[in-house]
C-alpha positions in Angstrom: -25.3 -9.1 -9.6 -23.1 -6.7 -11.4 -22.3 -4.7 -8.3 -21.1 -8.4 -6.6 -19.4 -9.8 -9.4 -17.2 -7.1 -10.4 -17.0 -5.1 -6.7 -18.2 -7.2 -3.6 -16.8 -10.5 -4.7 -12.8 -9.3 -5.1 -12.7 -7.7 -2.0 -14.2 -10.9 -0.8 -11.4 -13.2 -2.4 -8.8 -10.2 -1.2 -10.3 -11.1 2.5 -10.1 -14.7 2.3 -6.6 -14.6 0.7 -4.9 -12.6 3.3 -5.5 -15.3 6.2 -5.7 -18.7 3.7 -2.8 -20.6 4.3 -3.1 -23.9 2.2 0.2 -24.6 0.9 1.8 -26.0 4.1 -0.9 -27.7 5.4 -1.1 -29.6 1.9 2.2 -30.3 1.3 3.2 -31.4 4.3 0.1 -33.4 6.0 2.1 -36.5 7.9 4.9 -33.7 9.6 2.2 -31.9 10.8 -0.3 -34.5 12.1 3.6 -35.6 14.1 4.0 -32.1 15.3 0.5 -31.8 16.9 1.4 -33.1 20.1 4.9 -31.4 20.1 4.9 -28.4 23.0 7.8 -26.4 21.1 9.7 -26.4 24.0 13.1 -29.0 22.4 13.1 -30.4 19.6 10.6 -32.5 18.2 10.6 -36.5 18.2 12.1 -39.2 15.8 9.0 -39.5 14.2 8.3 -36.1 13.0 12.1 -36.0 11.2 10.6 -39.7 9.6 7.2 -37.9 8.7 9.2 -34.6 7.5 11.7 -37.0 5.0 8.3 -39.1 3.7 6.6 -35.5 2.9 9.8 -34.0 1.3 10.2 -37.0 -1.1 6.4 -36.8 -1.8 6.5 -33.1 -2.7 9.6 -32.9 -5.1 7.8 -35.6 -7.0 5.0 -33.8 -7.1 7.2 -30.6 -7.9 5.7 -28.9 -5.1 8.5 -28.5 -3.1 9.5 -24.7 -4.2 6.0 -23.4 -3.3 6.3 -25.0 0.6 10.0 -23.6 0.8 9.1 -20.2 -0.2 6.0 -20.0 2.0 8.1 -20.7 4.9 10.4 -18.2 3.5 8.2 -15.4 4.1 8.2 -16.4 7.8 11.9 -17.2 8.4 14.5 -16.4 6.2 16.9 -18.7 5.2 14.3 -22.1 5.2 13.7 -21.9 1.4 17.2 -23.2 0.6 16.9 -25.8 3.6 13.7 -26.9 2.3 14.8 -27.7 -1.4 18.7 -29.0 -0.6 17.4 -31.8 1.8 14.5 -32.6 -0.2 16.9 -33.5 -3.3 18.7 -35.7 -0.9 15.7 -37.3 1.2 15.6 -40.4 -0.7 19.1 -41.3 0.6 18.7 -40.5 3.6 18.3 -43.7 6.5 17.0 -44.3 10.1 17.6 -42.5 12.5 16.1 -39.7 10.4 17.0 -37.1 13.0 20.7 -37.4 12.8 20.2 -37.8 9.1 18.7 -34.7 8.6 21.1 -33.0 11.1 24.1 -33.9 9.7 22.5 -33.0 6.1 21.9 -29.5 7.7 22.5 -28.4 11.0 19.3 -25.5 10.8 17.2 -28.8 11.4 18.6 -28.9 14.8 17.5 -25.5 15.5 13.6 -25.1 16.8 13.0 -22.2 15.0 12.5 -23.7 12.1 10.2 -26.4 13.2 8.0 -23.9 15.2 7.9 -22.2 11.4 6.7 -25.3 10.2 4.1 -25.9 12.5 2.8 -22.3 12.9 2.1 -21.6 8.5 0.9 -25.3 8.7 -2.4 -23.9 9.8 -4.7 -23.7 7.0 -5.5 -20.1 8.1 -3.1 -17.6 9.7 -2.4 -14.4 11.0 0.7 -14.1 10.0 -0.2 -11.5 7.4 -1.8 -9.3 9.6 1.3 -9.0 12.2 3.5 -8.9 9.3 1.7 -5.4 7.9 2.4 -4.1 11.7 6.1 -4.8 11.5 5.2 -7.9 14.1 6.1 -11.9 14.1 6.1 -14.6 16.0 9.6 -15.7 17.7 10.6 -19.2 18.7 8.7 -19.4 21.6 5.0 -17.9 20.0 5.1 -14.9 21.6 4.4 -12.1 19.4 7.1 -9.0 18.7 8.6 -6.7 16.6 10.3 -7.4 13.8 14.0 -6.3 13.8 14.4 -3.0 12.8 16.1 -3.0 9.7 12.9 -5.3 9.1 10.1 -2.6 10.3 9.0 -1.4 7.3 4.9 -1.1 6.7 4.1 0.9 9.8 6.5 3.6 8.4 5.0 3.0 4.7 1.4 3.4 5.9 2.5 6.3 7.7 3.8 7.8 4.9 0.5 7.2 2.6 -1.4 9.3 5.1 0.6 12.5 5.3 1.1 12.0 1.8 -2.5 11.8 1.3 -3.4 14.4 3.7 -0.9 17.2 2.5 -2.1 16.5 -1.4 -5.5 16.8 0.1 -4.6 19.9 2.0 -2.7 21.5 -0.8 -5.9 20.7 -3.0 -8.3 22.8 -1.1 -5.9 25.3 -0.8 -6.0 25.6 -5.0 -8.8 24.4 -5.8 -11.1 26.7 -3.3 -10.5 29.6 -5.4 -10.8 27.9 -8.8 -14.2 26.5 -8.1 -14.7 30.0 -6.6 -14.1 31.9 -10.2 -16.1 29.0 -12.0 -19.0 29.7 -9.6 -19.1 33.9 -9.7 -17.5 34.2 -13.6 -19.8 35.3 -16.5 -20.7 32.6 -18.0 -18.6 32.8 -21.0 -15.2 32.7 -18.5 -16.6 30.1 -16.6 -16.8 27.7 -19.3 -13.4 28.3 -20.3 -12.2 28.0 -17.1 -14.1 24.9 -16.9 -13.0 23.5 -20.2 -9.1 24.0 -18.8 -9.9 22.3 -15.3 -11.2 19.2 -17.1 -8.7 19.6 -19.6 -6.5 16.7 -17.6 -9.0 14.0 -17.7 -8.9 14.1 -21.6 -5.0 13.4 -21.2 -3.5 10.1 -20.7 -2.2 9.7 -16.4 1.1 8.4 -18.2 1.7 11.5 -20.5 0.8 13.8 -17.5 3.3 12.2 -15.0 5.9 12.2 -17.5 5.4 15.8 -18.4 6.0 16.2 -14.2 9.7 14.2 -15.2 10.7 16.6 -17.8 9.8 19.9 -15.7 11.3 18.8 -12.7 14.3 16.6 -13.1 17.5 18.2 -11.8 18.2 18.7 -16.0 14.4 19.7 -16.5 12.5 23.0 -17.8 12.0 24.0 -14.2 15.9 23.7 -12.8 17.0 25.6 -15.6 14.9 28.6 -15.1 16.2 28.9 -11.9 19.8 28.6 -13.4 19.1 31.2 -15.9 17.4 34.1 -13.4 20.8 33.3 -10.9 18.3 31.5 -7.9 20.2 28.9 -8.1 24.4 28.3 -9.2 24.3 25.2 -11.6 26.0 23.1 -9.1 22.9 23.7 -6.5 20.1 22.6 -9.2 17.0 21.3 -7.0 16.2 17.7 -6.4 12.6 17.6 -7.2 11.3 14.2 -8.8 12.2 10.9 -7.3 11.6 12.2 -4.2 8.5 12.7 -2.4 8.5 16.2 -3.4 7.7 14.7 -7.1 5.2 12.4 -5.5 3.2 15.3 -3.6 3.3 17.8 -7.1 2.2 15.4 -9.5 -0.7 13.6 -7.3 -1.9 17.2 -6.6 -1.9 18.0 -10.1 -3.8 14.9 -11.4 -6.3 14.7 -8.6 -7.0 18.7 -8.6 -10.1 18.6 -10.6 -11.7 16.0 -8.2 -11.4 18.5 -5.6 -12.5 21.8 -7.5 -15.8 19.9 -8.9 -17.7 19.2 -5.6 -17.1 22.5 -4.6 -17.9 24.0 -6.9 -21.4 21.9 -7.3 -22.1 23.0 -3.8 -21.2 27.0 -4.6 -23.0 26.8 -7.4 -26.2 26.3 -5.7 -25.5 29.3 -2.9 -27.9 32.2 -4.1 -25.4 35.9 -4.8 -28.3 37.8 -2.6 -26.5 36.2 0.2 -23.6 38.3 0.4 -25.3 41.0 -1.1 -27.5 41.1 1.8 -24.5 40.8 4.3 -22.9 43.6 2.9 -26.0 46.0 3.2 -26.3 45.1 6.8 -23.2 46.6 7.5 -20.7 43.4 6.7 -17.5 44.1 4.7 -16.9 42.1 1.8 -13.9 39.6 4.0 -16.6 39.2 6.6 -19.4 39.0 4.7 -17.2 35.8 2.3 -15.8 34.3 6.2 -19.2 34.7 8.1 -21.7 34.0 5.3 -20.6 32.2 2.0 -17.8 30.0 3.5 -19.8 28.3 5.6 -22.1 26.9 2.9 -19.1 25.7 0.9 -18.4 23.4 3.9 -20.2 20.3 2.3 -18.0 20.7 -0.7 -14.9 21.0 0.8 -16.3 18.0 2.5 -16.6 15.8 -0.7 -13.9 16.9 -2.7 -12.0 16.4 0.5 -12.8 12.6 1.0 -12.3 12.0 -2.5 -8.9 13.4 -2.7 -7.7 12.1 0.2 -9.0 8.2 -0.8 -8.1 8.3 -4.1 -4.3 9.4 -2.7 -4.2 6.6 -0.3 -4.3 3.8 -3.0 -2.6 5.8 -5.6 0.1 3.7 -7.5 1.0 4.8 -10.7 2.1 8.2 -10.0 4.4 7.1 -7.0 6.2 4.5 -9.2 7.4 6.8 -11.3 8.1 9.8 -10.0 8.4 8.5 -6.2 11.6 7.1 -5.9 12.8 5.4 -3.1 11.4 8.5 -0.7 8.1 8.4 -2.5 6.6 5.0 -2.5 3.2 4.4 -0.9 2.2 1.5 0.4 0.0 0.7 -2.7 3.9 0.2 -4.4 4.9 -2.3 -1.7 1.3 -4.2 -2.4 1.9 -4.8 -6.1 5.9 -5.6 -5.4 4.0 -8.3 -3.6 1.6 -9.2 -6.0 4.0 -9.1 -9.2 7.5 -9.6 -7.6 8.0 -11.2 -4.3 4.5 -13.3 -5.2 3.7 -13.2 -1.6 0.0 -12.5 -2.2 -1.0 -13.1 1.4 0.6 -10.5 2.7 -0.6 -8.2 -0.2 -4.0 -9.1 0.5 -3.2 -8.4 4.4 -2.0 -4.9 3.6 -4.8 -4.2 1.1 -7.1 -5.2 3.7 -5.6 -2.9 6.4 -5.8 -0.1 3.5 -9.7 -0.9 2.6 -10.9 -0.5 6.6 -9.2 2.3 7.0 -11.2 4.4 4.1 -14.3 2.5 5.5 -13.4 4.1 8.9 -12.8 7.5 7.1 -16.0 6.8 5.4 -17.9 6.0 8.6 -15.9 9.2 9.8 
């Protein structure tokens, strides 16, 4: 019950959300029972423009109106200030409804808005889905991309995984021969070494990433060591925060410990005889490390591998402030969606993408 309630049942909700569409479909019933016999091809008929005036009037009473406007929004720009003008107006608005609303605004003479209307006046939608691929529907209900200065999540998503993958890459490359020490130390190194390695997870995330601002901020500790031993002139300081250089050093920082602990689990467990025995069969020590103890570390560079690299693809905090406009992942552009832009469909949509693709790496 516990597992459901506070695991199963969100992503559940997160599911359903990304293709429920019930704020069209509510708030304009009569418009779209007229449009169900329309083929798209002109405009529609008298009698949806009479169906579309009754439904405006009805939802700014019932101060609806600004949700059904900005839904369509998401879809086609432009329709949210449509929507609200002429529904201010509707009630003075006379037969012929179609030149009415024409002469109100000439976008009602143009199809694309009315395909818009009748395509998010499903109760459940794809929309979301295309929109997370940089695709949409055009006038005519073929799908295609989105114009480019729109295509944007492809190149996000993108972004999260080589982010992801070189913060895991870097991670092994650190933390293989930290877990080594904490595995072959005497024991009273070891502990020390493994009081410092855990030493982060007693420190707020905030104070860390912060610290990661003040050493590397083109005014920080780090620029003006390079100042003072001549690597760089102090017109030539380094750009590294706000970038995705700050992204990549302060994510492999925080996450480092995830990676050292499984491996070093997994070396701890690897008997010392092992190389010993290598070595007096003729081995030397690089061989005997390459040919006999690496191989058994495998399963830990495994796991602290897969846990890096998840834990980087939905990493938010970190990116937003030290990321910059270069840095962002695509869990940023969810909660802009979820806090900002309050498109929550197409958050859920993108968090959906983002949860099959660590089940597939799972799977994997």
């Amino acid at each position: 019950i516990f597992i459901f309630v506070t695991f199963m049942f969100p992503i559940c909700l997160m599911l359903f959300r990304s293709v429920d569409n019930p704020v069209v479909s509510e708030g304009l019933p009569t418009t779209l029972s007229a449009l169900e016999k329309w083929d798209g091809k002109a405009l529609p008929s008298e009698e949806a423009y009479a169906a579309l005036v009754a439904d405006l009037i009805e939802a700014r009473k019932d101060n609806t109106i600004g949700k059904i406007a900005s839904r369509l929004n998401f879809e086609t720009s432009g329709v949210r200030s449509l929507f609200t003008s002429t529904a201010r107006q509707a009630k003075n608005l006379d037969a012929p409804f179609k030149e009415a609303l024409i002469s109100v605004n000439s976008k009602w003479g143009e199809r694309i808005v009315w395909t818009t209307v009748k395509r998010i006046g499903e109760p459940y939608t794809n929309v979301q889905y295309l929109a997370a691929f940089d695709l949409h529907y055009d006038v005519n209900g073929n799908i295609v991309r989105q114009d480019e200065e729109r295509q944007i999540y492809v190149f996000i998503f993108g972004r999260t995984l080589w982010v992801s993958l070189l913060v895991t890459v870097i991670g092994v490359l650190l933390g293989y021969p930290v877990a080594y020490l904490l595995a072959t130390l005497p024991l009273k190194y070891s502990n020390l070494l493994m009081i410092l390695v855990l030493l982060p997870f007693w420190t707020s995330l905030l104070v860390r990433t912060t610290s990661w601002i003040v050493l590397l901020q083109t005014n920080g500790v780090i620029n003006d060591i390079f100042v003072w031993t001549g690597l760089v002139n102090e017109e030539g300081r380094i750009q590294m925060i706000y970038n995705q250089m700050g992204t990549v050093v302060a994510m492999t920082h925080i996450l480092l410990p995830f990676m050292i602990l499984p491996i070093y689990s997994v070396m701890k467990t690897i008997p010392k005889s092992y190389l010993r025995a290598a070595l007096s069969l003729g081995a030397n020590p690089v061989i005997a490390f390459f040919r006999v103890y690496a191989p058994q570390t495998v399963p830990g560079i495994g796991a602290g591998s897969i846990l890096v690299f998840i834990l980087s693809i939905g990493y938010y905090i970190t990116p937003a402030l030290v990321g910059g406009r270069t840095g962002q992942l695509i869990s940023n552009f969810i909660a802009f969606h979820m806090q900002k832009s309050l498109n929550w469909g197409l958050a859920a949509g993108l968090g959906s993408i983002l949860l099959v693709g660590v089940l597939m790496l799972y799977w994997a």
